[in-house]
Structures are given as C-alpha cells and as structure tokens.
TIZAKOL-961531 format. One record per residue (C-alpha): x, y, z. Coordinates in steps of 0.001 Angstrom, whole numbers, plus 500000, padded with zeros to 6 digits. Example, Ala and Ser with C-alpha at 12.3 -4.5 7.8 and 13.67 -1.06 7.14 Angstrom:
512300, 495500, 507800;
513670, 498940, 507140;
END
This chain:
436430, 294377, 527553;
435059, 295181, 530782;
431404, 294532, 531915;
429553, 297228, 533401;
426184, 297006, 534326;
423995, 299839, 535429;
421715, 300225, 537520;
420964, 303479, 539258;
422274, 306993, 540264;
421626, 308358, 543406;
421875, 311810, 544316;
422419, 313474, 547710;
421578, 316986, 548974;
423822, 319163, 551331;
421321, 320192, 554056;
422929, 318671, 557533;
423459, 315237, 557176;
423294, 313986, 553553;
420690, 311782, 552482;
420876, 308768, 549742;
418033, 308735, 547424;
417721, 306336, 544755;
414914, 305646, 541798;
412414, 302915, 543290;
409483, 301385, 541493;
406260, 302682, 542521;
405350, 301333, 546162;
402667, 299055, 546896;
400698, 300370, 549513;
399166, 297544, 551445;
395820, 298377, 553946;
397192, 296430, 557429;
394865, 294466, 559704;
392680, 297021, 562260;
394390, 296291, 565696;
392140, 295768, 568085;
394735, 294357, 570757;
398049, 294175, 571548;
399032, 291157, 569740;
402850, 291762, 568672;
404493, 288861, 570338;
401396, 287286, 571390;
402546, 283349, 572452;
400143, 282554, 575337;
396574, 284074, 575695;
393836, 282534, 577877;
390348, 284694, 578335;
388544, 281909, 580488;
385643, 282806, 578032;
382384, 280431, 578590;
382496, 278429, 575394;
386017, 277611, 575091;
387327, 278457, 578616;
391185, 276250, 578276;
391561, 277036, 575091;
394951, 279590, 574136;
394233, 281676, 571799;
397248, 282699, 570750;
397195, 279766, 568357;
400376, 278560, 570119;
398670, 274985, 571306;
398581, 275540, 574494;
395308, 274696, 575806;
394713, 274141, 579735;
393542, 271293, 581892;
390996, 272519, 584162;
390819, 271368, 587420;
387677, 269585, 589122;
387733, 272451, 591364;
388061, 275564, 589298;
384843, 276992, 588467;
383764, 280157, 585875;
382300, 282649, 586934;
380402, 285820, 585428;
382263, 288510, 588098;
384509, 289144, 584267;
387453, 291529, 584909;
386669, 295365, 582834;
388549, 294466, 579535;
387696, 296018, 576350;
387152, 292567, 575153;
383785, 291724, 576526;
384954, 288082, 578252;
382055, 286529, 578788;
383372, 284726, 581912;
386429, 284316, 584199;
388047, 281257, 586109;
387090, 281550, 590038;
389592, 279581, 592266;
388407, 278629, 595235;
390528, 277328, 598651;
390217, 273782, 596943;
393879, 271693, 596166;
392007, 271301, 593026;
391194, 274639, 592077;
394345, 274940, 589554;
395323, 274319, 585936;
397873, 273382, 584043;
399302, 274110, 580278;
401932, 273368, 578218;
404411, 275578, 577726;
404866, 275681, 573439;
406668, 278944, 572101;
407234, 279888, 575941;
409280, 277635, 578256;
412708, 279439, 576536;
412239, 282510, 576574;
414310, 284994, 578244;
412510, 288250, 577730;
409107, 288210, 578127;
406043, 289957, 579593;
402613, 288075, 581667;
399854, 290221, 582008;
396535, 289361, 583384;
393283, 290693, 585428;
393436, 289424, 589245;
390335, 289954, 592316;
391560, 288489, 595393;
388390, 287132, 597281;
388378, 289956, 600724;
388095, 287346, 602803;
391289, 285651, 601918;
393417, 284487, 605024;
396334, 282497, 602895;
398464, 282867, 600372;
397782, 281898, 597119;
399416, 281136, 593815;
398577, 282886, 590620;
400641, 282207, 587763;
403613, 280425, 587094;
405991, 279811, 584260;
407434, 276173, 585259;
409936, 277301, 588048;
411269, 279706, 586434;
408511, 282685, 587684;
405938, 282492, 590538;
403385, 284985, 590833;
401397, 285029, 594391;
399071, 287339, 596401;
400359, 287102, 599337;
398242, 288744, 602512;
399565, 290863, 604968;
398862, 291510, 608626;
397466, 294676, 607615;
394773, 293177, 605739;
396528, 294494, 602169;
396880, 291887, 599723;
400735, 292282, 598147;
401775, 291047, 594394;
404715, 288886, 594767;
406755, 287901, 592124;
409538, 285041, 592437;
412064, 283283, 590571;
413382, 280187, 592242;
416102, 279792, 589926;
418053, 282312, 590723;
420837, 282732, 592747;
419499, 285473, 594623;
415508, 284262, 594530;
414167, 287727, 596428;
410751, 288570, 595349;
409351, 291730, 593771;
406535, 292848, 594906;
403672, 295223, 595066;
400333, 296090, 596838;
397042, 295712, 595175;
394264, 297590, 595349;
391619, 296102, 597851;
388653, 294355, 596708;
388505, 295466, 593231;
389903, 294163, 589998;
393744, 294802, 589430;
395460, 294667, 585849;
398813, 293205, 586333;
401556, 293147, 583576;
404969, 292038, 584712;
408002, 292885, 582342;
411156, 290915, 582541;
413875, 291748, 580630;
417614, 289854, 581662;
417805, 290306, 585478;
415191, 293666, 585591;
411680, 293078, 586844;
408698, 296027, 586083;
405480, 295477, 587884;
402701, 297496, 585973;
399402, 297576, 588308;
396351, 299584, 586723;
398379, 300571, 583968;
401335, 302322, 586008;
404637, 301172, 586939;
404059, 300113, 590378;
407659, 298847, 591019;
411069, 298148, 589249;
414076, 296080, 590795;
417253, 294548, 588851;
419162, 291892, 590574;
422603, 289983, 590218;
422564, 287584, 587470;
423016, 283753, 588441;
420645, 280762, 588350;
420957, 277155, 589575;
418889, 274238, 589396;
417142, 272879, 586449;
414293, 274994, 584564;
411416, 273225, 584298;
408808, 274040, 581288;
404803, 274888, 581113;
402168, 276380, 583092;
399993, 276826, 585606;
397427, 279207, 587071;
396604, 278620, 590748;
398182, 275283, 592389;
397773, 272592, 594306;
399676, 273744, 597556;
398801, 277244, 597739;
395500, 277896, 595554;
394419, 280705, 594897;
391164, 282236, 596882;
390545, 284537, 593530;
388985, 285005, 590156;
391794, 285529, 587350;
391105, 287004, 584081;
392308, 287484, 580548;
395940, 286006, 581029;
398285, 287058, 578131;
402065, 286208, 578017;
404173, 288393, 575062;
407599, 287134, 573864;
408934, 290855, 574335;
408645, 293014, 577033;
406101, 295540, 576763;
406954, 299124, 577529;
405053, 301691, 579694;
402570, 303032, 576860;
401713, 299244, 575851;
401001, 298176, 579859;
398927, 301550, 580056;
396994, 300847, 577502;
396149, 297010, 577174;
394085, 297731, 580618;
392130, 300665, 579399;
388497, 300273, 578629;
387092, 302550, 576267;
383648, 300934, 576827;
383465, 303809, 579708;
384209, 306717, 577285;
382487, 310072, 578085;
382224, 312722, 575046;
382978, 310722, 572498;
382189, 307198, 570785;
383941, 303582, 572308;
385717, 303401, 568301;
386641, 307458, 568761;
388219, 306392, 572300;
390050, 303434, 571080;
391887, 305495, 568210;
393217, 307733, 570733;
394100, 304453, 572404;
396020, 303008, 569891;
397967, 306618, 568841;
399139, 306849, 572510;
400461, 303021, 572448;
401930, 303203, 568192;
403653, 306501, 569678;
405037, 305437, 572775;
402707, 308034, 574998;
403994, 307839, 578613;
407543, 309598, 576509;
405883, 312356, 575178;
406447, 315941, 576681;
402989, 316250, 577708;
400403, 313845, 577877;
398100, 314835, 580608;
395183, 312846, 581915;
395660, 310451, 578840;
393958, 307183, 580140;
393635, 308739, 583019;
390311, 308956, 583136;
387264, 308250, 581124;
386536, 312027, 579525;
389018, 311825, 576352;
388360, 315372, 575930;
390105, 316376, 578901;
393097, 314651, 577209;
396197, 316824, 576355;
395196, 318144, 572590;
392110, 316635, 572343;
388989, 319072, 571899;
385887, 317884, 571215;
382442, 319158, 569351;
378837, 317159, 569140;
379799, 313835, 570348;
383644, 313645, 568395;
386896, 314511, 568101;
387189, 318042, 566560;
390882, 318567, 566861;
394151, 316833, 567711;
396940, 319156, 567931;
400258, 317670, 569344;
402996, 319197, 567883;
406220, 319131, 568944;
405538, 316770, 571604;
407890, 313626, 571354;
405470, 311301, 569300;
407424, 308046, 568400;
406219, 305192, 566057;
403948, 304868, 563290;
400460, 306258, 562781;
397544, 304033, 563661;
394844, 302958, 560898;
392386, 302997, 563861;
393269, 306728, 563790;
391009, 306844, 560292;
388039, 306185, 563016;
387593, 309790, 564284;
385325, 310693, 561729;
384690, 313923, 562840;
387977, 315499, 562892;
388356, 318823, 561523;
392098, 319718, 562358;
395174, 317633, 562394;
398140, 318815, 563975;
401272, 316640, 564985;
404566, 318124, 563395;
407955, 318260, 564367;
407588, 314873, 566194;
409390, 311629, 565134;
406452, 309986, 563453;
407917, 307214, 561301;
406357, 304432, 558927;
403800, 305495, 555832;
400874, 307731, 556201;
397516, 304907, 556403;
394838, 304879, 553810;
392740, 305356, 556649;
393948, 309259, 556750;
391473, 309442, 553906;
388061, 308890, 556093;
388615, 312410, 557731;
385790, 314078, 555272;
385680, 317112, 557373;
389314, 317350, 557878;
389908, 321197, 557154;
394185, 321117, 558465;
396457, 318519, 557968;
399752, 319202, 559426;
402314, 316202, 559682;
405313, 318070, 558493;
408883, 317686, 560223;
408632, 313863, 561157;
410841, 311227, 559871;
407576, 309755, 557362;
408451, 307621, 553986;
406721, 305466, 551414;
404315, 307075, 548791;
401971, 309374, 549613;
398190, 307609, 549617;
395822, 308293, 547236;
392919, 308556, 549517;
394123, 311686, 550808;
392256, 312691, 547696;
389109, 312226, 549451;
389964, 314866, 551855;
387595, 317680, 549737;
387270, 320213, 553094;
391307, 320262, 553366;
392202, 323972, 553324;
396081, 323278, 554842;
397717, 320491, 553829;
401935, 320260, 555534;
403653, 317485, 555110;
407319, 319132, 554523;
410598, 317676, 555407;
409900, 314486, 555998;
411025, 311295, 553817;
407986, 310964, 551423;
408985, 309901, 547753;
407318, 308276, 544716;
404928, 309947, 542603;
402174, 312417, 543722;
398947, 310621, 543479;
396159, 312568, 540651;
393550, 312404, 543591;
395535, 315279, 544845;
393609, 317387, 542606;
391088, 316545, 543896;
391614, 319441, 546639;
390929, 322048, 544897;
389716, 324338, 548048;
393338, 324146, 549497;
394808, 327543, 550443;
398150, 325966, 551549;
400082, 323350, 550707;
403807, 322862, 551087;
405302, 319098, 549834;
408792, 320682, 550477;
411932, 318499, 551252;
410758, 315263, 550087;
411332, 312924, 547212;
408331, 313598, 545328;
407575, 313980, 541922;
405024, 314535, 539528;
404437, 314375, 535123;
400463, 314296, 535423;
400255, 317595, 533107;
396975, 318454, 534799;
398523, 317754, 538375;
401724, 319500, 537697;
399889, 322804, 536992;
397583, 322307, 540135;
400651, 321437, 542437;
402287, 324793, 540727;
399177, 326947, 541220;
399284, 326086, 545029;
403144, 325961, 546040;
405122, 326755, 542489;
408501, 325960, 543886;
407410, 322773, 545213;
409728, 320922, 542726;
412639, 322539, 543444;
412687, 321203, 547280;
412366, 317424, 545959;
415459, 315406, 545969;
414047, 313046, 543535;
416789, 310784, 541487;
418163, 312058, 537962;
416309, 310956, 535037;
417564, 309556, 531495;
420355, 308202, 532706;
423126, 306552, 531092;
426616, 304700, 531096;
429038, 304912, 528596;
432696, 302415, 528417;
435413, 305220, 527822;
438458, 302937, 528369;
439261, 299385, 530143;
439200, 301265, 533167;
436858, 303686, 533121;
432947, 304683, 532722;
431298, 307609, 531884;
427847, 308497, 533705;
425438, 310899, 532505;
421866, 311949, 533318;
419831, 314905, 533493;
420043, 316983, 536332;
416991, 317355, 539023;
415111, 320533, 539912;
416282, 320709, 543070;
417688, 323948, 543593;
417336, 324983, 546964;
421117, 324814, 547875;
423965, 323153, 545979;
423992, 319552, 546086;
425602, 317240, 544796;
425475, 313929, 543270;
427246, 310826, 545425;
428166, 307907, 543079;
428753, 304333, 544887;
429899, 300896, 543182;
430116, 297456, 543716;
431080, 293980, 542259;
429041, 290786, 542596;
431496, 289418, 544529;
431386, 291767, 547291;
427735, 293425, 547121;
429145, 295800, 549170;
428722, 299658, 547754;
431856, 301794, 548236;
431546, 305710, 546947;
434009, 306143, 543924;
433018, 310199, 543575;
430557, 312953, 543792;
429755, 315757, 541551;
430512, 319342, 542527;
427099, 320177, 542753;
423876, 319393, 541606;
423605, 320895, 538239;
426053, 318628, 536670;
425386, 316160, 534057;
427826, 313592, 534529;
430632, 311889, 536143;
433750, 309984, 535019;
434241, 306690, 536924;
438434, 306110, 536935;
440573, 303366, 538646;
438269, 300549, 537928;
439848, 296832, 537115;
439626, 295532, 533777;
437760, 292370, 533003;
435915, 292918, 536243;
432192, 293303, 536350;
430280, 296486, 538388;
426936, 297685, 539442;
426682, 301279, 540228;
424245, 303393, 542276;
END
C-alpha cells in the first residue's frame, strides 16, 4: 500500500500573478537591535577615540600600531558619534600606523570610509589610507592650492587614479565604493566621481593596513575610519556622514529616525526626496511637517520607498499621520509602530509587507484610519486590535489574515464586514484519503475568499527529490476537494 503523508494545502487566488499561500504556525516576532550605525558588513572600524585610540572596533582583531610620531588630537571630525579625539599626522616619517588586515586583505568588494582635514598649509603629498597594495588613498596638492582625493591601485594593469577635489580647510567625509573594476568616490555624502576600468592585475597582493606612511605622511588629522565588506550604495554614503546633533525643529532621536528611513529605503531612488540631508531643518524635508518641536506628519506615498521599515522610526513620538502606500516597503511592520500614541492615520497599504501583524499596534488608541491593504500580511489578527475602538476606517483587504477571537471577529465586522472575504488564508479541516494504489483524495473546507474565482493549486513531492511539482488545481475556489491520479505505488509523498 502506498504511503502518503500530508502535510498542507495551499491555495492560490487569480488576481495578476498568482500567489502561493500555505498554513504557517504563528510567527515569532522578534524586537531587533536599535541601529545606531551602519554596521552591516562592518570588518574594520577605527574612531582614534582617547581611551582606546588603535583599537578596531569592529571586533575583527585588528588593532593598530601607533607610530612615535602620530599624535591625537581634540580638532574630532562632526560624526554623530561624539569621538572624543582624532589621530593628527604630522610631516614626521613616523607619523603612520599600521594594522593587520583580518576579515579584509581578500576581499574583492568592499567600501573605506573615513573623515579627512588636510592641514592648509600642506606643500606635499601625503598618504591616507591603504589596503596593503592593493588601494592607496592620497591628498595630493595642486598648483592651485586645491587639495585633490586620489585613489590608486598598483595592482592593476592599468593603475590610473580616481580622483576628486576636497573641500578646502574643512572636514571632508570620504567613502570610496569598489565593486569589480568600478570605483565611486562619495565626498560629503554625494557621489563626487565614478570611473570603471579594464580588468587585469599583476604583481603580488600584499595584506594589512596602514593610515599615513613612512614616505609620504600625511600633513592631516583623519577620523572615524570604517571599511564594510560590501559596497555601500548612495543612501548609505549620504547618510553615515550626517549629523543629526545639528537638527533644527525637531529632537537629535526625531532626526536620526528620518535618518535611518531614508538609508532602510534606499532614499537618493525615491521620486522625490528634496533637501533630505541636505540641510539641518528636517522640516523642510520632502513630506515632513512639523508641530511643537516634532514630527506631525510623514506622508510619502507613492514615492519609490525600498527596504524595510526602521524600529528607530517608533522614535517620532509625536506623529499624528502616517502615510507611505503604494511604495515597495518590504520586511514586517516593527513593534516600534506601536509608540505612535497620537498616531490618528496609518496608511501602509499597497507595499510588498509580510509576517504577522504586531500586537502593539493595539496601543495605537487615537488611530481613526488604519490601511494596510494588499500587501502580504498573514497569521492571525492580534485581540489588541480591539483595542481601537475610535477607528472610522479600516481596510485589512488582500492579505492572509484571519481571525476566530468571537469578540474580535464582530469588531473587525463592525468596521470593514467584508474584510474576510479579501483574505487568501489556507483551507481549514483538511484531509487525505487513499482511494486506490495510485491515487489520493484531498478534501478541506473552502475559504471565504470570494472576491473573484480562485482556485486551489495542489503541488507534491517525494523525499527523494524535495522538489514540489503541481499535480492539479481546482476550478475555483469554492471546491472541496481534489483527486490526486498518476501517482506510483509503493512510493511515499508529501503534498502542499
């Protein structure tokens, strides 16, 4: 007799492209660290701070030898980390260090960002950091008096430098981005210059570090040096230099959520995103008004927003509307959506959002409009929901949501009553039956879903292959069952 074990129907809904649901266990919804940097990727980071000036950070080992002539000094670079000190290099042959090169010597993507001051009095030119021989970064002074970022790899077969011009006796934020043979200078926060070259090295590579040398030291202070195992794009180099220390209108924490939404959502791509880190006024941002000291209302809807939501975005306490639909917002909504205690509109609807929907959003007693339609939500409805009993709309449409609370079933009616008709939420009681040595019988109830016809896809596999292959669909989405034919006898299958 054949073995059949069963494991789960999934059920598919004719609206564009068809989607594959299937029943899941309820999600564990896990709070995640509060960013406070960019540390994705982080292998390398040295702040020059006063109490532990060579040591990396990045917890990577690689911990600098200072030279006799290198000096730190309080002139700190404008981070939105508060270094306490920076290294000064001075026109010394040994004003330089040196660090190993663990968990970067290899790699072949990779992004070095730091805070440079060339002294104005500097005559030569002077080394800033290098990766082995693999990448030399100078400031190089012209005739003119500029001072020019220059960035070289010796290796290759074609060694011409990249460069760019700093800005003149003031602090410049560099990030340098190289990905294969393409080199992206970010000054300031803005792409300052971008040059691919033929591929081809020769020579040896050699491995480690060092910031200002020997030969050509720099006449400098340096600042804050981070080196990333991926290349950063242009929202991440915009916004690792931006200090919301400076914020006008609004709170450092307020500033710093707007931050982080611009970097999680890759800002520099959206449609609009006018004076964002720009300047120091975040109200003047593009759909950012402001009341009292906070953030009253973030509207940016329709406007290109890729990524996840930020939990820092929990920190603008004084929001009162919500608005970022039809973007491509991806990932699960944050517990932290539940500090907005004066949020009145929350509209997140027509984004590409999954996992469960969090059960602080209960908290969120002020909500009169709550939209979080098509988008990829499933799992059950959490009882805080009730909890928002003010709401004058509410539309949970064309998701996989689902509810048996008795008490939250007749609130969610009262408020949208065909709300359970949009969800395409697996079959329940379901069950297989042997009909013959090579066949199966399926049967479960049928969903509520009755917005258009549907239909029910049903996909198999054996534990040899743990690959699924479709064996049939249902004609629509009111049947009950479906017969499973053509199957091999003796042979064992899972089902889905």
């Amino acid at each position: 007799m054949n073995q059949f074990t069963y494991l789960k129907l999934s059920c598919r809904r004719l609206l564009g492209a068809a989607i594959l649901l299937a029943i899941l266990l309820p999600l564990l919804v896990v709070r995640p660290a509060h960013a406070q940097s960019i540390d994705e990727g982080l292998v390398g980071y040295w702040p020059f701070d006063a109490d532990n000036p060579a040591v990396d950070q990045s917890g990577n080992g690689n911990t600098a030898t200072l030279g006799s002539g290198l000096q730190l000094t309080t002139d700190v670079a404008p981070t939105v980390f508060a270094n306490s000190r920076a290294l000064l290099s001075t026109l010394n042959p040994n004003s330089y260090a040196t660090a190993p090169g663990n968990g970067i010597d290899n790699l072949a993507d990779y992004t070095v960002a730091f805070w440079l001051r060339v002294n104005s009095a500097a005559t030569a030119d002077g080394e800033v950091v290098a990766l082995g021989n693999r990448m030399v970064v100078q400031a190089r002074k012209l005739q003119s008096g500029q001072d020019v970022l220059s960035v070289r790899f010796p290796l290759r077969v074609f060694p011409y430098p990249v460069e760019a011009i700093l800005t003149s006796n003031g602090w410049n934020h560099v990030a340098i981005a190289i990905q294969g043979n393409q080199t992206t200078i970010y000054l300031n926060g803005q792409r300052a210059q971008n040059e691919t070259y033929l591929a081809g090295t020769s020579g040896t590579p050699s491995g480690g570090l060092s910031f200002s040398s020997p030969t050509a030291p720099l006449d400098g202070i340096l600042d804050d040096v981070r080196i990333y195992n991926r290349v950063l794009n242009a929202s991440e180099a915009a916004a690792l230099p931006y200090n919301c220390n400076n914020a006008q209108g609004v709170s450092a924490g307020e500033c710093q959520a707007l931050v982080n939404l611009f970097r999680n959502t890759d800002g520099m791509q959206w449609t609009d995103h006018t004076n964002w880190l720009q300047n120091d006024s975040p109200c003047t941002w593009f759909g950012v008004l402001c009341n009292n000291g906070h953030v009253f209302a973030l509207a940016l809807p329709q406007n290109n927003l890729r990524g996840a939501l930020p939990t820092a975005l929990g920190d603008l306490s004084g929001l009162v509307i919500l608005q970022l639909p039809n973007n491509q917002l991806t990932g699960e909504l944050p517990l932290e959506l539940g500090n907005f205690s004066q949020l009145q509109t929350l509209d997140l609807y027509g984004n590409q959002l999954r996992g469960q929907l969090p059960f602080t959003l209960g908290n969120l007693t002020q909500l009169t409009t709550l939209r979080l339609y098509n988008n990829q939500l499933r799992g059950p409805i959490p009882q805080q929901l009730g909890n928002l009993t003010g709401l004058l709309t509410l539309d949970l449409g064309y998701n996989m949501l689902a509810a048996d609370v008795p008490a939250l079933v007749n609130f969610l009616n009262a408020k949208q009553p065909n709300w359970a008709a949009t969800q395409t939420v697996p079959p329940t009681n379901l069950n297989a039956t042997i009909q013959a040595s090579t066949s199966i019988s399926l049967t479960w109830t049928p969903i509520a879903y009755t917005t258009d016809p549907g239909y029910y896809e049903v996909l198999s596999t054996t534990p040899a292959s743990g690959i699924y292959h479709a064996v049939g669909q249902s004609s629509n989405i009111s049947t009950t069952g479906y017969l499973v034919t053509g199957l091999t006898a003796g042979q064992t299958y899972s089902f889905v």
